[in-house]
VODREN-905062 format. One line per field, with one value per residue (C-alpha): residue number from 1; y, x, z. Coordinates in steps of 0.05 Angstrom, whole numbers. Layout:
<pts>
n	NUM / ...
yy	Y / ...
xx	X / ...
zz	Z / ...
</pts>
This chain:
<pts>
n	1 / 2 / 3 / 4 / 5 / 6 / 7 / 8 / 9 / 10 / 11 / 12 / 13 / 14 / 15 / 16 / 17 / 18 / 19 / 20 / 21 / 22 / 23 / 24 / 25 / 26 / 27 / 28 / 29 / 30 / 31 / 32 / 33 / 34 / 35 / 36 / 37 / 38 / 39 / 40 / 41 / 42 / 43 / 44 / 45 / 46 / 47 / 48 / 49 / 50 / 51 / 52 / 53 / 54 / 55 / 56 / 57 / 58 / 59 / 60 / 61 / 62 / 63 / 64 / 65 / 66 / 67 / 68 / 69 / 70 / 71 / 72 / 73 / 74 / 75 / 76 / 77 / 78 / 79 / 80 / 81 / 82 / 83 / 84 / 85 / 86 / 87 / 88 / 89 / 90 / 91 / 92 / 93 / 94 / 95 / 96 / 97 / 98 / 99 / 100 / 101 / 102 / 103 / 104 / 105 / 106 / 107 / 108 / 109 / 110 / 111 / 112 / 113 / 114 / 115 / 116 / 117 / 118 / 119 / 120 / 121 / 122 / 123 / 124 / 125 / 126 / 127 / 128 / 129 / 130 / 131 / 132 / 133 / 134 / 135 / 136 / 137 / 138 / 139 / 140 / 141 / 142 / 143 / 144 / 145 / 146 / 147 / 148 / 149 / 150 / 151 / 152 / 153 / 154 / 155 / 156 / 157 / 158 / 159 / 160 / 161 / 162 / 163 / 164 / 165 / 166 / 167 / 168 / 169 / 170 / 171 / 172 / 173 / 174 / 175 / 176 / 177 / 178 / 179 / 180 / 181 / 182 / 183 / 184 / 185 / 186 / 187 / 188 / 189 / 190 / 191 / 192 / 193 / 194 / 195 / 196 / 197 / 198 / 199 / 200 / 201 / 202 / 203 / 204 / 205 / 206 / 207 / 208 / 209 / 210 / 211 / 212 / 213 / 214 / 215 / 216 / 217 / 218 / 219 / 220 / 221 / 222 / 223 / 224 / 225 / 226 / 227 / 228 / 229 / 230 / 231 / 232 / 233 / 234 / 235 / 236 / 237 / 238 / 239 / 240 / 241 / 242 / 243 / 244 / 245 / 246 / 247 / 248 / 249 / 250 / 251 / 252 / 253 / 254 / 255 / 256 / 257 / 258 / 259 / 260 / 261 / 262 / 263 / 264 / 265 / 266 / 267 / 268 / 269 / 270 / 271 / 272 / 273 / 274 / 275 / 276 / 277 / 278 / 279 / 280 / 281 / 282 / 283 / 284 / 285 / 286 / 287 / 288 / 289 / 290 / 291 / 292 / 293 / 294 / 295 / 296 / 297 / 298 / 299 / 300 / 301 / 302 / 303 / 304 / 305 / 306 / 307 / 308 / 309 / 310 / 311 / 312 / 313 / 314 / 315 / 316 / 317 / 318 / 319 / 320 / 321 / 322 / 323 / 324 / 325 / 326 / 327 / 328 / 329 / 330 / 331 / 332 / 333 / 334 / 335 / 336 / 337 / 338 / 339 / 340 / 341 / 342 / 343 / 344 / 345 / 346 / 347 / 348 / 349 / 350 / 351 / 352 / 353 / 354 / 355 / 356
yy	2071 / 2047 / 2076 / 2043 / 2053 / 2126 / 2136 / 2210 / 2231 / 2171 / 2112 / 2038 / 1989 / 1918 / 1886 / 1913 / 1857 / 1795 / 1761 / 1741 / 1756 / 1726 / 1649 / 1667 / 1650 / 1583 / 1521 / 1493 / 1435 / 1380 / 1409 / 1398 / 1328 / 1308 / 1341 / 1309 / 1244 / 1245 / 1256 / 1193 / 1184 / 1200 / 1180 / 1165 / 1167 / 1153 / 1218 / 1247 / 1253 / 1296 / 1293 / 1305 / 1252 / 1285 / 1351 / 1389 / 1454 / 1441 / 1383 / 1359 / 1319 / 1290 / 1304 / 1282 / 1255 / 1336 / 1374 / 1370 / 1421 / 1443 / 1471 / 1505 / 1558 / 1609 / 1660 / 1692 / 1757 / 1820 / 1819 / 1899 / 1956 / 1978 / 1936 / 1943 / 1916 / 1866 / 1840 / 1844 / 1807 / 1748 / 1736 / 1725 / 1683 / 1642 / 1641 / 1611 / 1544 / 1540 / 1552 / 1509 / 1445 / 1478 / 1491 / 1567 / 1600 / 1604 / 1641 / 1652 / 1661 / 1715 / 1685 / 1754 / 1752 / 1813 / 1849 / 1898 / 1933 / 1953 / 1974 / 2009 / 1981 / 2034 / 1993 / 1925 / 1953 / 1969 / 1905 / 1866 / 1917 / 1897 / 1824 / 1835 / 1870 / 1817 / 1779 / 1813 / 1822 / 1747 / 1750 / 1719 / 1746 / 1741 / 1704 / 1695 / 1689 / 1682 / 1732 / 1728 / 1781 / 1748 / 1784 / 1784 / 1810 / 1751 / 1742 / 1701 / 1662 / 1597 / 1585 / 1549 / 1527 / 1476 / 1439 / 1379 / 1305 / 1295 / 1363 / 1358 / 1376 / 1345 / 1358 / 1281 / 1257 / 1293 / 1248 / 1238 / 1290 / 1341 / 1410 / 1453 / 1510 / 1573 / 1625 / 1682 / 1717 / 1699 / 1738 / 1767 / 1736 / 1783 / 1832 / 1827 / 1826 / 1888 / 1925 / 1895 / 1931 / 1997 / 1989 / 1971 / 2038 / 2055 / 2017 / 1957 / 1954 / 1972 / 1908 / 1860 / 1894 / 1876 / 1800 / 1788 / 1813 / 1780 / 1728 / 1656 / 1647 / 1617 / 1551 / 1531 / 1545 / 1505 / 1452 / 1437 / 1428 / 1344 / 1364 / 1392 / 1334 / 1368 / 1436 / 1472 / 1539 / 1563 / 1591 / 1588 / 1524 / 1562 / 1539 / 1479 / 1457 / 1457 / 1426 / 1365 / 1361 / 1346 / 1297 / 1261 / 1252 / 1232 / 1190 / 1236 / 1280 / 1354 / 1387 / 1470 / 1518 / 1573 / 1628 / 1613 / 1624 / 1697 / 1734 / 1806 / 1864 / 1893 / 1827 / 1814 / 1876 / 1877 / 1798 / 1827 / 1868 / 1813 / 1811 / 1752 / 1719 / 1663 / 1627 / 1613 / 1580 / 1532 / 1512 / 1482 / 1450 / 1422 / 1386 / 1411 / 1343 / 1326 / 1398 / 1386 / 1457 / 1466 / 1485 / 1544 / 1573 / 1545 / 1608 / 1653 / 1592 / 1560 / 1625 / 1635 / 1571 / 1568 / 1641 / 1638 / 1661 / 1690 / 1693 / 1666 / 1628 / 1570 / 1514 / 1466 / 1406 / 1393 / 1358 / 1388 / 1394 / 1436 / 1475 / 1534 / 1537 / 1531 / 1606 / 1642 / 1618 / 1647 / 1715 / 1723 / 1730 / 1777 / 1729 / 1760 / 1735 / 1668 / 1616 / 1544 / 1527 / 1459 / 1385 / 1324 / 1258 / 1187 / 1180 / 1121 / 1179 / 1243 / 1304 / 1370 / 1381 / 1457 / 1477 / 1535
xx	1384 / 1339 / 1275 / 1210 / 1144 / 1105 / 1035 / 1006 / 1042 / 1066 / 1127 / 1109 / 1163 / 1143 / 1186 / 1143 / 1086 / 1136 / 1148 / 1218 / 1246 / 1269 / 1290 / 1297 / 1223 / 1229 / 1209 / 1270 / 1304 / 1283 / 1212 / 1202 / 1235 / 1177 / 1129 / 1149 / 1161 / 1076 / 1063 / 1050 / 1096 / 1062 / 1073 / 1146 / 1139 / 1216 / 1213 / 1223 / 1284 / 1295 / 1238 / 1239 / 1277 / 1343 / 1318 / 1344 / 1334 / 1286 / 1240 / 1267 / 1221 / 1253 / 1216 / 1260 / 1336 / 1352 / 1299 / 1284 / 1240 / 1257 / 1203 / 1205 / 1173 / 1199 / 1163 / 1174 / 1156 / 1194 / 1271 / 1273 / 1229 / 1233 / 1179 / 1215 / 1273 / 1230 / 1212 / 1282 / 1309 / 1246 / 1244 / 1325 / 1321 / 1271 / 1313 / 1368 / 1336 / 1340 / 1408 / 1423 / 1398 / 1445 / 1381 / 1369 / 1306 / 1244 / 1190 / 1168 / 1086 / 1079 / 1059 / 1028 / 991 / 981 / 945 / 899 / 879 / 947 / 991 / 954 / 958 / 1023 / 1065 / 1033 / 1048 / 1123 / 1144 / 1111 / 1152 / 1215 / 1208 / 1179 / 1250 / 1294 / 1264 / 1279 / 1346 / 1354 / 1317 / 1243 / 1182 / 1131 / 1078 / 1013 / 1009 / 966 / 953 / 901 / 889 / 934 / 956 / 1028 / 1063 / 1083 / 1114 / 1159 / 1158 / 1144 / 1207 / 1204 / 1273 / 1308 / 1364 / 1391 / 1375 / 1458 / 1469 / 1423 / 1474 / 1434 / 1455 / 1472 / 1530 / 1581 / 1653 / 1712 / 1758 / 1713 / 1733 / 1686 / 1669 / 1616 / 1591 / 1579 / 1588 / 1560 / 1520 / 1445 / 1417 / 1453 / 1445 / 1371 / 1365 / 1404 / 1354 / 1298 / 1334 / 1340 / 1421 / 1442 / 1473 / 1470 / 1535 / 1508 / 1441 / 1473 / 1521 / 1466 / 1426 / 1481 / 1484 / 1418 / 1401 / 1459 / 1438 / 1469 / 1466 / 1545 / 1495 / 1480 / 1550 / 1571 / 1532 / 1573 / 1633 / 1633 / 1683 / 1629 / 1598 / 1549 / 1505 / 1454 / 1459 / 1455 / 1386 / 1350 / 1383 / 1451 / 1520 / 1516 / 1450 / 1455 / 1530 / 1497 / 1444 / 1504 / 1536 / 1476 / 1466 / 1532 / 1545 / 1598 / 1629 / 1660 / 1715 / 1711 / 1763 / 1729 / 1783 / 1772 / 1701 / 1685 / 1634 / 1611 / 1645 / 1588 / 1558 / 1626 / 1614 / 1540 / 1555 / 1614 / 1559 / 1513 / 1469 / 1440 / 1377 / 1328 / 1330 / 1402 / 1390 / 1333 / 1379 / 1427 / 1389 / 1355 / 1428 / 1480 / 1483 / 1515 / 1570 / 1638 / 1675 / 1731 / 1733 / 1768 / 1713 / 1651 / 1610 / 1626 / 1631 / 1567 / 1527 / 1565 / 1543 / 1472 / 1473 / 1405 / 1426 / 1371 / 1388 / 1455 / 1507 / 1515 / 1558 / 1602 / 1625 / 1674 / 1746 / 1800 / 1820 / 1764 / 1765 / 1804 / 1757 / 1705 / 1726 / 1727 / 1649 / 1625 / 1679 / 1656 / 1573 / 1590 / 1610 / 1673 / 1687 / 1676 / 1730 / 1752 / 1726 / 1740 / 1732 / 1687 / 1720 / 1704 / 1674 / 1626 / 1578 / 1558 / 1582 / 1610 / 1676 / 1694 / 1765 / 1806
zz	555 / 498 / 473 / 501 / 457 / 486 / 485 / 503 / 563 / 587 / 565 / 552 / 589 / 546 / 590 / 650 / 624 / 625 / 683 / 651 / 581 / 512 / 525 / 591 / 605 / 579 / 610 / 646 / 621 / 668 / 672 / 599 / 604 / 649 / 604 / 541 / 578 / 592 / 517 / 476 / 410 / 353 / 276 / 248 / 183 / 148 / 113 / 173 / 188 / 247 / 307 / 369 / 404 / 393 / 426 / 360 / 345 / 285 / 251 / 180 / 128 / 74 / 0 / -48 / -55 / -63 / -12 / 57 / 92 / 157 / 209 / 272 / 317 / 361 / 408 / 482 / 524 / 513 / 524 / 509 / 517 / 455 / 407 / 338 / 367 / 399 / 340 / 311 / 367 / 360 / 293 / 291 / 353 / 311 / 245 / 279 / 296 / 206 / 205 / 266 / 225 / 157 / 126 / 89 / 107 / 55 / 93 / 160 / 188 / 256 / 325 / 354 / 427 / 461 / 508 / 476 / 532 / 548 / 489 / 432 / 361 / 340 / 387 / 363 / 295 / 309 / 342 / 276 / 230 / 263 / 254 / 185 / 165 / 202 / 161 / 96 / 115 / 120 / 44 / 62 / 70 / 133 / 88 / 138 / 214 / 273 / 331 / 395 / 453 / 518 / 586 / 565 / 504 / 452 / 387 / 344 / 280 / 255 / 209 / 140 / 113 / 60 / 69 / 22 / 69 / 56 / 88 / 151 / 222 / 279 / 343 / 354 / 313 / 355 / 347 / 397 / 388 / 347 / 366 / 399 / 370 / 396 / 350 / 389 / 464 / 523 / 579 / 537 / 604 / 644 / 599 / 605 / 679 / 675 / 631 / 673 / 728 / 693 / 702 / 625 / 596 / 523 / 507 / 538 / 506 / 436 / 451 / 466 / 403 / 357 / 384 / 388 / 312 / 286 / 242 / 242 / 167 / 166 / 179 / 109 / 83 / 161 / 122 / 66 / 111 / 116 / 173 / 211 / 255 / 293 / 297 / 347 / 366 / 439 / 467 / 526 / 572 / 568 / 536 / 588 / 568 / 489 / 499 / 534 / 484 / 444 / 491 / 508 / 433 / 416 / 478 / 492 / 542 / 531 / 564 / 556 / 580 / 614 / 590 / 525 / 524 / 494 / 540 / 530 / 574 / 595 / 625 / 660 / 692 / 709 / 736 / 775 / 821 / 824 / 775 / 740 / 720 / 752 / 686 / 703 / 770 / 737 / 688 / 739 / 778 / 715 / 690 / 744 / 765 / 697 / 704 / 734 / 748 / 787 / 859 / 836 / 783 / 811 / 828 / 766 / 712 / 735 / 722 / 647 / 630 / 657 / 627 / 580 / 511 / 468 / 391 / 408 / 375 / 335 / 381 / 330 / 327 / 279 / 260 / 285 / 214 / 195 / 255 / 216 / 156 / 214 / 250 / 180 / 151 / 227 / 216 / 154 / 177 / 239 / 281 / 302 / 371 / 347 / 382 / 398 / 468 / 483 / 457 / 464 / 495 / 502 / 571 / 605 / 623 / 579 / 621 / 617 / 650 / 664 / 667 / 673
</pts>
């Protein structure tokens, strides 16, 4: 099992002060919809080039014919119990949205919120030294934060990135045909709820820690690819969710073959004796309406794709073409398991269509 933080005589569970964990605890998908439906648009100036009506993964402002800097922020309760890789596992989860939009990271600034009263500044400390080297393996520094005394544990990163305007991949330009193409395993969710649960053995939790710290950094090189179409990487709504994203973007529909999508071991097995997360039955009845899965695989490929990913992989959309050149960028980062899943269509209404 992993190590959780110790104080005299007794361990510290950080997962014990969530109420759910990683991008498991964020707001579901039609929830937010309503929220952001309330809020009033604000400026549009034409430097900016990405916003939020394509639900991307990051904002991009245009500077120059050569620079665009790309912005986002990332934080959530503990997925782990142990804080440095807490903070490993946050601050990669928040690096990805960079690489998602083919942007390369420049610095990052700490989003800290804890409760004082509760873990004692050694454990504070170790969860900020983990995200501090994430971040210098991904080559930036943590240059400034903010941090604030709250009931649950918190931290993440706002990201600072650049990425050439020619070389932005929104999540919208998806094309008939494109290959589909995911980045990394599914199942963290059910990994998670496992841990929670005090049933994730040491194999388990050292497979989750691998995915989870992996870094998608085959995004900026993704970039250069003009065969690449479209780019977000799969978090908190599940495969389903991001993939429609995509679809709804695109005014497009997607077709995935469930055996081709990779999915950890140990999840298969933890799933297998029932275990899964709430986050996963939100996110259906957020866009279920909008899933087609055969009679046949309903149950088991409804919870793999509602599955809530934290740090997880980059999802493609690319020519079929480039599909090859495609596998060996995300190979060559880590991202062994990476495969072909399925293919977007020309349909009258964006949906996802789940077969065997």
């Amino acid at each position: 099992m992993n190590s959780s933080a110790t104080i005299p005589g007794e361990p510290i569970r950080l997962t014990r002060f969530s109420h759910g964990g990683g991008c498991g605890c964020k707001i579901a998908p039609a929830v937010l919809q309503q929220i952001l439906a309330r809020t009033p648009p604000g400026l549009l100036p034409p430097e900016l080039l990405v916003g939020i009506a394509s639900s991307d993964d990051a904002a991009v402002y245009r500077l120059n014919d050569e620079q665009a800097i790309v912005a986002t922020t990332d934080f959530f309760t503990p997925i782990v119990d142990d804080p440095y890789d807490f903070g490993r596992i946050a601050a990669a989860n928040a690096l990805s949205d960079v690489y998602a939009m083919g942007g390369r990271p420049l610095f990052a600034l700490a989003i800290v919120g804890m409760p004082l009263d509760k873990l004692p500044p050694e454990v504070i400390g170790r969860i900020l030294e983990g995200g501090a080297d994430l971040c210098r393996e991904a080559g930036i520094p943590i240059a400034g934060g903010h941090s604030i005394d709250v009931p649950e544990p918190i931290y993440g990163l706002v990201a600072i990135g650049l990425v050439p305007p020619a070389r932005v991949k929104r999540n919208d330009r998806a094309r008939v045909g494109d290959t589909l193409i995911l980045g990394k395993p599914l199942g963290i969710g059910i990994l998670s709820a496992a841990l929670k649960k005090g049933l994730l053995d040491d194999h388990g939790y050292a497979d989750m820690l691998r995915w989870t710290t992996l870094l998608n950094r085959a995004g900026e090189q993704l970039a250069a690819l003009d065969g690449v179409h479209a780019l977000t990487d799969v978090t908190g709504f599940g495969l389903a969710g991001h993939l429609l994203e995509i679809c709804r973007g695109s005014r497009l529909a997607a077709c995935v073959e469930f055996s081709r999508l990779p999915r950890l071991a140990a999840a298969e097995r933890h799933l297998a004796s029932g275990i899964q997360t709430g986050a996963s039955a939100r996110n259906w009845a957020s866009y279920g309406q909008e899933v087609r899965i055969g009679d046949d695989l309903e149950a088991v490929a409804r919870t793999w794709v509602t599955d809530p990913q934290t740090s997880g992989g980059l999802l493609v959309a690319c020519a079929p073409g480039a599909a090859a050149e495609v596998l060996e960028l995300l190979r060559a980062t880590g991202c062994t398991e990476a495969a072909v899943i399925g293919q977007l269509v020309a349909e009258s209404h964006p949906r996802l269509t789940v077969v065997r």
